[in-house]
N, C-alpha and C positions, 0 to 999 in steps of 0.2 A: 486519400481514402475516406477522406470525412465528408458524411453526407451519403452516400450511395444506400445505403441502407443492409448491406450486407456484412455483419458482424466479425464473420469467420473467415471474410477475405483481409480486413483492415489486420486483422489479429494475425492472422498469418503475415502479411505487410511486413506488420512490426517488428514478431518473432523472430523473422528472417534476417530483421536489420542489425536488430540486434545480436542478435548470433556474431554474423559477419564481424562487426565490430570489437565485440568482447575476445573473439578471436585472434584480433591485433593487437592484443594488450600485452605486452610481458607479465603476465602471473601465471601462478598454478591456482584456477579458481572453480570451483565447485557448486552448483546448484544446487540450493539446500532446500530453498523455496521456490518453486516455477509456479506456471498458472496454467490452465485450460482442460483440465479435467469435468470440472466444475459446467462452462463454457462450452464444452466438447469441440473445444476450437485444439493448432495447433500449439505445442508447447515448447520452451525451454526447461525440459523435465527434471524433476528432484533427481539427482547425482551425474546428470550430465557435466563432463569436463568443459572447461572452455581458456582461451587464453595459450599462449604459447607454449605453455607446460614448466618457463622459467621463471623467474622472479618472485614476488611473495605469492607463499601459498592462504590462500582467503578465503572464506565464502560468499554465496552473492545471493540473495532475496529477492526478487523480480517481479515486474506486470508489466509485459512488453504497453499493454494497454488496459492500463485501470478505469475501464466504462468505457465496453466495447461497443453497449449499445447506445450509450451517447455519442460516441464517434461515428458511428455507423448513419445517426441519425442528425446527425448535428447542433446535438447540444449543449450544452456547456460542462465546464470541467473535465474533460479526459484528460490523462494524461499518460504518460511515460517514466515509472518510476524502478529504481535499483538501489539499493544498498549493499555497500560491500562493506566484509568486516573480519577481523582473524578467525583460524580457523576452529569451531565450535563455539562461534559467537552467538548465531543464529536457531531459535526452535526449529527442530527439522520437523516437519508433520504435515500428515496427506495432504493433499488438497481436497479441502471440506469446509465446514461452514464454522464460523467461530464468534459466540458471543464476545462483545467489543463494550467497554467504560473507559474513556480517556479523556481528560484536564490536564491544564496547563500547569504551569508550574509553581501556581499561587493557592492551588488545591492541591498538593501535591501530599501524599499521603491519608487523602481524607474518602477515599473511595476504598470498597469491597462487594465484591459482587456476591458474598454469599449474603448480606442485606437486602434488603426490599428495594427498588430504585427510587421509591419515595425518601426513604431514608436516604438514599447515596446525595440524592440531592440537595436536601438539608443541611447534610454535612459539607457538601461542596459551595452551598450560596453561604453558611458559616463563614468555612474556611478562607473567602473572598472578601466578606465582611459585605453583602448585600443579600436583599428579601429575595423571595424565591420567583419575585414579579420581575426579575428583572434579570434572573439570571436565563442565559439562552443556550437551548438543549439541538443538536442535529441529528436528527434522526433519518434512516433510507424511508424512503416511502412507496414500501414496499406492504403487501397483505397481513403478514405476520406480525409487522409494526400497529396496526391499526387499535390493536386494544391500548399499545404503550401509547401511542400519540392521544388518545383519548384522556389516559392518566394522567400525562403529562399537562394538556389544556385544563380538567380538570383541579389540578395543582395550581396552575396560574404561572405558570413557566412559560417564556416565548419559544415556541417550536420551530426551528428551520425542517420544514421537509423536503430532503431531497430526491433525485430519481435513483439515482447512481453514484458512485464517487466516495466511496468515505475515507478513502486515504487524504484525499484533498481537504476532508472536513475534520481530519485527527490531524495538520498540518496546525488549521486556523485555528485546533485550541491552542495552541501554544505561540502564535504571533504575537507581538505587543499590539499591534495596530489591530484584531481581528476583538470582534463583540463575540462570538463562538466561547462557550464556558464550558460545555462537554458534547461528545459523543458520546449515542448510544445506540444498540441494533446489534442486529446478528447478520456478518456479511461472511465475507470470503476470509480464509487463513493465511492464503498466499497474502493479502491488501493488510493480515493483520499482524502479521510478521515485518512488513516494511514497515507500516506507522509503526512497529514498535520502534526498530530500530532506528526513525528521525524522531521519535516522543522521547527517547533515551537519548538522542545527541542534544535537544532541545530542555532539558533537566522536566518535565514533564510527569504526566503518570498514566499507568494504562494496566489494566488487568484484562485479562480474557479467557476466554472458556468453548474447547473446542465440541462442537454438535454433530451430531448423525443424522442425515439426509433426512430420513424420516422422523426424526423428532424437529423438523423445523419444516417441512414441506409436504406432511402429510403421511398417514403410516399408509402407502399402497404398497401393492405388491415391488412397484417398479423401486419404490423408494425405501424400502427397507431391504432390498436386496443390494442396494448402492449403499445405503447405509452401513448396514451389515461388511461387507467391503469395507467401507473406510476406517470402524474400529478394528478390524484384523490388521488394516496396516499399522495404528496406531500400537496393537499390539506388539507388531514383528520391529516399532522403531522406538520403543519402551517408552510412551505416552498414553497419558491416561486420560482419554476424554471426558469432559463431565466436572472436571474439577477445575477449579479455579487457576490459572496460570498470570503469574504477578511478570510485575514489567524486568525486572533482571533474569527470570527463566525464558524470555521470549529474546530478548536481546542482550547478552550477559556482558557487553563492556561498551563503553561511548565510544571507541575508537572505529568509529564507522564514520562513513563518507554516503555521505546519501545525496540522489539526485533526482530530480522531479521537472520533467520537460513540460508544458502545456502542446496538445493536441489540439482542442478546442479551446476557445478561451471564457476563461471561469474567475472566481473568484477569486484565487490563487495564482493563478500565469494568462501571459497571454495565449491565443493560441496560433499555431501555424499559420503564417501566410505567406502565396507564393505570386508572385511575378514572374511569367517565364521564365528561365532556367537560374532565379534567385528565387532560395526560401527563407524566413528567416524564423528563428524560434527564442523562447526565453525560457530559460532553465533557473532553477532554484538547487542551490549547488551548497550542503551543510556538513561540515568537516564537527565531529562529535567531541573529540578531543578539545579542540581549539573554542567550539561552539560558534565556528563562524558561519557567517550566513553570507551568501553573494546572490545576485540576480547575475544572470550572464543572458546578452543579445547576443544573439550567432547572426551572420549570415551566411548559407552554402548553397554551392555554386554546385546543383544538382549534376549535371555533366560530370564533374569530377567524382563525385557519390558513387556516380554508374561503374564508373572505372575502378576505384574502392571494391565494388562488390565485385567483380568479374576478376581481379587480382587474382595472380598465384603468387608473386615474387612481392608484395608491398610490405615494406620495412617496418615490423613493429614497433610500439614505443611502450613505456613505460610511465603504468598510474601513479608509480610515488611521484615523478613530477608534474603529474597534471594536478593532484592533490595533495602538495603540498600546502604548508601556512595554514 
C-alpha cells in the first residue's frame, strides 16, 4: 500500500490487520486511544474491545499508520505503532490535536509548556550542558509551525523540518545514538498518547496540551463546529483541554510494552520490503519496566497472512510470552 497515493485505503489496510491480530491475543484489551477521526479514515475506535476477552485486562494506544500520507506517497518514516499498558494507564481523550514538548532523558525535568518555548529551550540546551547553536529542535512542517520555525532559526537552534511523523521524531529524542534534542509542534493526540507512553518507558519527558480544531486550523464555520465537538467530548471524559498535561497524566506507569514497525523506511526503522510472497519488516520492540530495547527482522510468508486473516478456528496465543524479559 505504499506509494499508491491513496491514504484512506492504506489506513484502512492497516486498521484491518491489525484488528484481525489483536484479536488473537489472549487479553481483555480496550481501546483507549484509536486514530482516524482526525483522518476521516477508518478506525480502531476509543472503547472498542479486542483480544479474546481472557488474559490480562489492558489498554492499547494505537496508529494503525502514523503518516498516512507519507505511506500513501512514499516517503519516509511511516510507521506502525501500539502500546499496551494496565488498565487506566493511558490518557483517554478524543481524537483531536495536541500541543507536544518532548526531551530525552538528559533534560528531563527542564521543560514546561506554560513558558515561552524560547525559554524551554534555554533550559533544555542548560540542562545538556550545550549553546543553543547546537542544540537540535523537530518540528512538522506543517503552516501552523511556520512562525515557530522562524523563532526557532532566529534563535540559532538547528531545525529538523519534517512532513509527517512525530511519533518517529519523540522516539529519536531519547535514543543515545540520535542528535534529536527536542520535539515540538501541535500534532495528533492519538501519536501523543503513544510517544508518551515509549517517552515514559524510555525515562524521558514530555508535557502536552490538548487543542480545538479551530484554535489550530482556523476559526471557520466547518472548524469550530468539529471543534466545539471535541471539547464536549473532553467534557463527557473529564478532561480539560487547554491546560498543560505532564508525562505521568498521559501515561501513568512504565509498564508498557511499545512497538513500532517501519512501513517506509526513515530514520528510525527500516521500511517494508517485499519479494514475492516474502515480506520482511523491522520492528522496534521496548518493554518500559525492564527499559529494554530490541530491533526485531521478521520475515512473513504472506500466503500464510491470508489464511491468518480468513481464520475462524486459529489458536490464540498469549502477550505475556511474546513480552516477556
Amino acid at each position: 500500500m505504499a506509494g499508491p497515493g491513496d491514504k484512506n485505503t492504506a489506513d484502512g489496510a492497516a486498521v484491518n490487520a491489525m484488528r484481525i491480530m489483536l484479536n488473537l491475543i489472549n487479553i481483555d484489551g480496550t481501546i483507549v486511544i484509536g486514530e482516524g477521526e482526525i483522518d476521516e479514515a477508518p478506525m480502531l475506535y476509543i472503547g472498542e474491545k479486542v483480544g479474546t476477552g481472557s488474559g490480562d485486562a489492558v489498554d492499547i494506544a494505537v496508529d494503525p499508520i502514523e503518516g498516512t500520507r507519507m505511506t500513501a506517497m512514499g516517503q519516509a518514516n511511516a510507521l506502525a505503532v501500539m502500546a499496551v499498558g494496565d488498565k487506566g494507564c493511558f490518557l483517554n481523550a478524543p481524537d483531536m490535536y495536541m500541543e507536544k514538548l518532548i526531551v530525552g532523558p538528559g533534560a528531563k525535568g527542564a521543560i514546561d509548556l506554560n513558558l515561552p518555548l524560547a525559554e524551554n529551550l534555554h533550559n533544555v540546551a542548560s540542562a545538556l550542558n550545550k549553546p543553543l547553536s547546537e542544540l537540535t529542535v523537530t518540528v512538522l512542517a506543517k503552516p501552523r509551525h511556520d512562525a515557530v520555525i522562524a523563532e526557532l532559526q532566529q534563535l540559532g537552534v538547528r531545525v529538523f523540518a519534517i512532513p509527517d511523523g512525530d511519533v518517529a521524531a519523540s522516539i529519536l529524542t531519547c535514543m543515545p545514538d540520535s542528535e534529536v534534542d527536542v520535539l515540538y509542534g501541535i500534532g495528533g493526540a492519538p501519536e501523543g498518547v503513544v510517544s508518551a507512553a515509549v517517552i515514559r518507558a524510555l525515562d524521558g519527558d514530555m508535557q502536552g496540551r490538548l487543542l480545538a480544531r479551530h484554535h489550530v486550523k482556523g476559526d471557520s464555520e466547518e472548524n469550530r463546529r468539529i471543534g466545539e465537538n471535541e471539547l464536549a467530548r473532553c467534557k463527557e471524559m473529564g478532561i480539560e483541554a487547554g491546560i498543560v498535561l505532564r508525562l505521568d497524566e498521559m501515561a501513568r506507569s512504565d509498564n508498557v510494552v511499545f512497538s513500532a514497525t517501519g512501513i517506509t523506511k526513515g530514520d528510525l526503522l527500516d521500511g517494508i520490503t517485499r519479494k514475492g510472497n516474502m515480506a520482511t519488516t523491522e520492528t522496534l520492540l521496548i518493554r518500559g519496566k525492564s527499559r529494554t530495547i530490541r530491533r526485531i527482522q521478521s520475515i512473513h510468508y504472506l500466503d500464510r497472512k491470508d489464511r491468518i486473516s480468513s481464520c475462524t478456528s486459529c489458536k490464540p496465543f498469549s502477550l505475556r510470552s511474546r513480552a516477556a524479559g
